[in-house]
C-alpha positions as a printed NumPy array, in Angstrom:
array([[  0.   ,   0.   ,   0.   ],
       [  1.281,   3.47 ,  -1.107],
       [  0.872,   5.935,   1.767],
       [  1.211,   9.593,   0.89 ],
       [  2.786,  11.025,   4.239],
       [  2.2  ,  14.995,   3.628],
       [ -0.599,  16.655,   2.6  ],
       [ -2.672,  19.452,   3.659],
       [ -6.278,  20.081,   3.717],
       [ -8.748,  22.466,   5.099],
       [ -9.458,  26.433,   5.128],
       [ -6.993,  28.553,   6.424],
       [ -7.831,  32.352,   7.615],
       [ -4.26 ,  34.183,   7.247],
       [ -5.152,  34.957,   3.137],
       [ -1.417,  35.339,   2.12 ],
       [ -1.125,  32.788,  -0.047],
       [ -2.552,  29.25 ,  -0.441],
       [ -0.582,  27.835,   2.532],
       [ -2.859,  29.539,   4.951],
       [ -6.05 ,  29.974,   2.673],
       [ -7.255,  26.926,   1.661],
       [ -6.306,  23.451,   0.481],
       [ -8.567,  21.361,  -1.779],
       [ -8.12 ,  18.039,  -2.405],
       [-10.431,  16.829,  -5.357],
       [ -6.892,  17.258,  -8.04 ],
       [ -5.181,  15.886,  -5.648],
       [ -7.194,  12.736,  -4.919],
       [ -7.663,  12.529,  -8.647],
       [ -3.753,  12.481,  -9.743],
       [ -2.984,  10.425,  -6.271],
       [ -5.446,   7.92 ,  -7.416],
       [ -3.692,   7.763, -10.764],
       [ -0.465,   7.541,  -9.282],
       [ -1.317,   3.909,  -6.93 ],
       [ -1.599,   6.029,  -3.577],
       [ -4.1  ,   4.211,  -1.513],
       [ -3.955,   6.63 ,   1.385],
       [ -3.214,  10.124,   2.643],
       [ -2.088,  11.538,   6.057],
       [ -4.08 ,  15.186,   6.072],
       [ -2.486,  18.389,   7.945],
       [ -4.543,  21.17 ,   8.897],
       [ -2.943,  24.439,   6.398],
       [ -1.621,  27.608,   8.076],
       [ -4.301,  29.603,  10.667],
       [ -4.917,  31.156,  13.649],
       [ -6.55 ,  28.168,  15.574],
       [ -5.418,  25.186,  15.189],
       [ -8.106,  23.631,  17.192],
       [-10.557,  24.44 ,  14.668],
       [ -8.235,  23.147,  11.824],
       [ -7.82 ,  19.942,  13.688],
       [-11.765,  19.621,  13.836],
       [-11.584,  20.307,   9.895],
       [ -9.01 ,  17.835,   9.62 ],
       [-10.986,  15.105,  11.444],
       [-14.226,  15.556,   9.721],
       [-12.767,  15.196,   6.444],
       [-11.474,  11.834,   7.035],
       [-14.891,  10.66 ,   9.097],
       [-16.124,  11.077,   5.491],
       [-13.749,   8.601,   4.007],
       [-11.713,   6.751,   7.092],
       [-10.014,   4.183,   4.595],
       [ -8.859,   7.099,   2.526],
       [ -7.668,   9.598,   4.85 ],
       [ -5.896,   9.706,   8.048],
       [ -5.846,  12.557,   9.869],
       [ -3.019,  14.302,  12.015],
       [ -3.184,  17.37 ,  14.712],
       [ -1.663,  20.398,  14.198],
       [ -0.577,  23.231,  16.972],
       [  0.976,  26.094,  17.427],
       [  4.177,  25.324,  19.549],
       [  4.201,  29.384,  21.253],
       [  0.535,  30.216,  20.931],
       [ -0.447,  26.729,  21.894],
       [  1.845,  26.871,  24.503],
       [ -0.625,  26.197,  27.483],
       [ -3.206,  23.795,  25.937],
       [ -1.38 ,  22.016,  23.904],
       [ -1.924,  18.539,  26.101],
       [ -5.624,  18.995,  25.996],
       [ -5.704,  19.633,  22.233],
       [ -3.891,  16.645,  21.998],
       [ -5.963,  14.642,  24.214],
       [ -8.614,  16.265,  22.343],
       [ -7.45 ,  14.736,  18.454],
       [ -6.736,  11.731,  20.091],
       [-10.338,  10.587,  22.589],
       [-12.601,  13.092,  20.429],
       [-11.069,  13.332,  16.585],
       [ -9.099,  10.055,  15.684],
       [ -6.463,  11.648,  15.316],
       [ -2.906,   9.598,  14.508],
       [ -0.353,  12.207,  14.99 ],
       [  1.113,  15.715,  15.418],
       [  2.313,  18.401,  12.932],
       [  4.537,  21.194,  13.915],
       [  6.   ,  23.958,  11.961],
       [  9.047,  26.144,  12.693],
       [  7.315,  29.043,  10.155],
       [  4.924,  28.998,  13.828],
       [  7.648,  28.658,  16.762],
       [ 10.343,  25.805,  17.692],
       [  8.845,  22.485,  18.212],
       [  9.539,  22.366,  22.538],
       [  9.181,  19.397,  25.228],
       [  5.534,  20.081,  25.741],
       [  5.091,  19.101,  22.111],
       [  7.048,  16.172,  22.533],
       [  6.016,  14.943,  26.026],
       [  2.228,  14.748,  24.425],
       [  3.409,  12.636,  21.352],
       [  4.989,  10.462,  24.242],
       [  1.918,   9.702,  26.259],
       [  0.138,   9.141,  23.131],
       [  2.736,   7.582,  21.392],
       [  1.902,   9.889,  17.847],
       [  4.387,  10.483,  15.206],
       [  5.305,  13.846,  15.048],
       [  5.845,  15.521,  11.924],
       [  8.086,  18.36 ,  12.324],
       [  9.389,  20.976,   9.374],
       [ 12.171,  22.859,  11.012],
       [ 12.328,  25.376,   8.398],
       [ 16.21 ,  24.128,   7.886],
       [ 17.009,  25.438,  11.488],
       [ 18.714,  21.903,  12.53 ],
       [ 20.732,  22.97 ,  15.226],
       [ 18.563,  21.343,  17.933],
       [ 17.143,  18.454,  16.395],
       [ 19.33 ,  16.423,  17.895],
       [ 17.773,  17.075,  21.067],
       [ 14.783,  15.139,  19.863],
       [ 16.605,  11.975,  20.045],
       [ 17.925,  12.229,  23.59 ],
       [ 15.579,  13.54 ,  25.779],
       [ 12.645,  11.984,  23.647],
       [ 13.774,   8.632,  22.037],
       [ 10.303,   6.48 ,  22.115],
       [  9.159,   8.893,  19.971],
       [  9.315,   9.079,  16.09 ],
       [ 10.453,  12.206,  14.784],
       [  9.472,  12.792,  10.729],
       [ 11.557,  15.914,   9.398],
       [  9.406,  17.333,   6.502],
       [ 11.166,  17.521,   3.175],
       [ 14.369,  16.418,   4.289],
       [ 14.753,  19.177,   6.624],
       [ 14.203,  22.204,   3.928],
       [ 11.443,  22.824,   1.75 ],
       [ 13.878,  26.329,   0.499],
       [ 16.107,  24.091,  -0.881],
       [ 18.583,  24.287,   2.128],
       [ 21.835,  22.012,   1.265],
       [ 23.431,  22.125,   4.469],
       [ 20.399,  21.635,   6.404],
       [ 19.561,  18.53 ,   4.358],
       [ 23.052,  16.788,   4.822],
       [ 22.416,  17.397,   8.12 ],
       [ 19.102,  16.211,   8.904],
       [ 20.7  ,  12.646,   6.944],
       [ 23.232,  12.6  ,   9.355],
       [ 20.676,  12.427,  12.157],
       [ 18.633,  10.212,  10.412],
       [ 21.828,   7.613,  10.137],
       [ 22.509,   8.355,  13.607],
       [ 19.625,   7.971,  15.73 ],
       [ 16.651,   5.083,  15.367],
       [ 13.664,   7.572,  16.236],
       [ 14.458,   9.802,  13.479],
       [ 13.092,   9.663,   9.818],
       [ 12.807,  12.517,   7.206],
       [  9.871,  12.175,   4.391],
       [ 10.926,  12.753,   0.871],
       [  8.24 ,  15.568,  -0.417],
       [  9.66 ,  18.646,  -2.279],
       [ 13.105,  17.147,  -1.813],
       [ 14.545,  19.14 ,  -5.433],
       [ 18.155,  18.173,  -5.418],
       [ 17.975,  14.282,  -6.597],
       [ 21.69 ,  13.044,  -4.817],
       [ 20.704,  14.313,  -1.209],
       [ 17.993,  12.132,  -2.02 ],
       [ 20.149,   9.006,  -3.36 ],
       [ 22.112,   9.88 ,  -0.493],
       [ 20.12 ,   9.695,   2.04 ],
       [ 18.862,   6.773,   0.992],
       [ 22.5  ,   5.397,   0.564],
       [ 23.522,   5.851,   4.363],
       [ 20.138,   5.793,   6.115],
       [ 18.869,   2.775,   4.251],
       [ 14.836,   2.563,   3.179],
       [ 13.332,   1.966,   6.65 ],
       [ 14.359,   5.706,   7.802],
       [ 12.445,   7.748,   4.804],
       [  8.654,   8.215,   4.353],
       [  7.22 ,   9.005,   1.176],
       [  5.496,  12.665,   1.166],
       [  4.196,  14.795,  -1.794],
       [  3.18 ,  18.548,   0.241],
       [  0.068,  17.754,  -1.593],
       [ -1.803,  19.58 ,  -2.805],
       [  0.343,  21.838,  -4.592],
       [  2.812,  19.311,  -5.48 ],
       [  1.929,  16.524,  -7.82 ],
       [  1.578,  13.058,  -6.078],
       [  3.089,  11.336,  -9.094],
       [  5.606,  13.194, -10.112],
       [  7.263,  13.113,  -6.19 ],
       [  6.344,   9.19 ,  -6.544],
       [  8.85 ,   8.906,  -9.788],
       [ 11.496,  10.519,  -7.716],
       [ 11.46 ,   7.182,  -5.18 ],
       [ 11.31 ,   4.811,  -8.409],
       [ 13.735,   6.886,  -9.663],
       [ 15.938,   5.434,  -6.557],
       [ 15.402,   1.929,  -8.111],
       [ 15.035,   0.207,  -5.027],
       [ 14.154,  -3.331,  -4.329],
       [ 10.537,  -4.018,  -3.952],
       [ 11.102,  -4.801,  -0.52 ],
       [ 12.725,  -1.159,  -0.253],
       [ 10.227,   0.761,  -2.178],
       [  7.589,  -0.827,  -0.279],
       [  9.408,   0.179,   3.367],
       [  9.609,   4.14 ,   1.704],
       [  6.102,   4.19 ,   0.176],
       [  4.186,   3.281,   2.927],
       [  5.33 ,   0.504,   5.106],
       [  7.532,   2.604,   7.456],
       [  4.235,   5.026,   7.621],
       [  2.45 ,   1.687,   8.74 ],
       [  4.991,   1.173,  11.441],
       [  4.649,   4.81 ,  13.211],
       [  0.941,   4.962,  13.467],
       [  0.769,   1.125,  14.016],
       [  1.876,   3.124,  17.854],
       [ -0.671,   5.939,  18.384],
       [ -3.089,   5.531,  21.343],
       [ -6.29 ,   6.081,  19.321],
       [ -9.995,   5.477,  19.599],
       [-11.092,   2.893,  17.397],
       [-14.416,   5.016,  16.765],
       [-13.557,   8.656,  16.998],
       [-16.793,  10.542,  17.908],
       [-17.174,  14.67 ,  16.752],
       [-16.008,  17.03 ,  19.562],
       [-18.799,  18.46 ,  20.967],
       [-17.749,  22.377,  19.66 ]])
């Protein structure tokens, strides 16, 4: 099963571009289809609540649970002080399978982290190429699976990308997913010294196409048992963890 690892979906309220205005996801479902991808993992877009965004999130997959899974999304500042009871909230209320955080927000922080540990969620964490502290992530937190969006750098950040597969090599709760990665030999690369098991297949749908960031893992000609582990099998493994409710009921809001 091909498991798309990255995509966003929902309204947004910020209206500064389509990042924090509003995802769609009839193209993309179309061209995913197309492509063999079976399943999605939605992320709430850009906004000023991300309580709201998570509801969004989770009513979207209610209407198709065996094509979408869902994940929370929070503000690591603003949702400083409640971000254990959102949590609790996407997991009891929503369904929920794992966290999003976003450095283009504020620095993921323990509080983040200490809530995908109860739960035991993935977290999937775009630091914006600031990997200084990623490390971190390993040691104080290491039952928890750390995904680093787009290799560490959506802006095409070199340094930031050899770095985040040097973590990756290093340290067994780390992973990176593969979606906008532009620059095809950090790519081979990483899959060279971190091996299949420690990349996730990701597209940053909707805006990128699902097929064409598909061809770039083909392009890796890995074994079947490889290209299985990268297209969805290692997403299998992470939210085979999570602590959720087998039938999610709406939050009463």
């Amino acid at each position: 099963m091909i498991i798309d690892f990255h995509v966003h979906a929902g309204q947004g309220d910020g209206m500064t571009g389509p990042w924090d205005t509003t995802a769609p996801l009839a193209a993309y479902a179309r061209r995913a289809t197309r492509a063999g991808i079976a399943r999605s993992v939605l992320l709430p877009v850009f906004q000023s609540d991300y309580a709201q965004g998570n509801r969004d999130v989770a009513a979207i997959v209610r209407a198709d649970p065996q094509r979408w899974i869902g994940f929370a999304m929070v503000h690591a500042e603003r949702d400083r002080e409640r971000i254990h009871r959102m949590i609790e909230e996407a997991v009891l209320m929503l369904g929920l399978r794992g966290i999003k955080v976003h450095r283009h927000d504020a620095r993921i922080h323990r509080q983040v982290c200490d809530a995908a540990q109860r739960w035991n969620l993935p977290v999937l964490y775009d630091p914006g190429g600031e990997t200084g502290g990623l490390e971190l992530l390993a040691q104080t937190h290491p039952n928890v699976a750390f995904v680093f969006a787009h290799l560490g750098s959506f802006a095409d950040d070199w340094a930031a990308q050899r770095r985040v597969i040097d973590l990756i090599v290093r340290y067994p709760n780390l992973f990176a997913d593969t979606s906008g990665v532009r620059r095809f030999d950090l790519l081979e690369e990483a899959f060279r010294r971190a091996g299949p098991r420690k990349l996730l297949f990701g597209t940053d749908g909707p805006w990128l196409h699902p097929g064409l960031e598909l061809a770039k893992i083909r392009a890796l000609e890995p074994s079947r048992e490889a290209f299985d582990a990268i297209a969805g099998g290692n997403a299998l493994r992470l939210l085979a963890r999570a602590r959720v409710m087998s039938a999610p009921r709406a939050a009463a809001h």
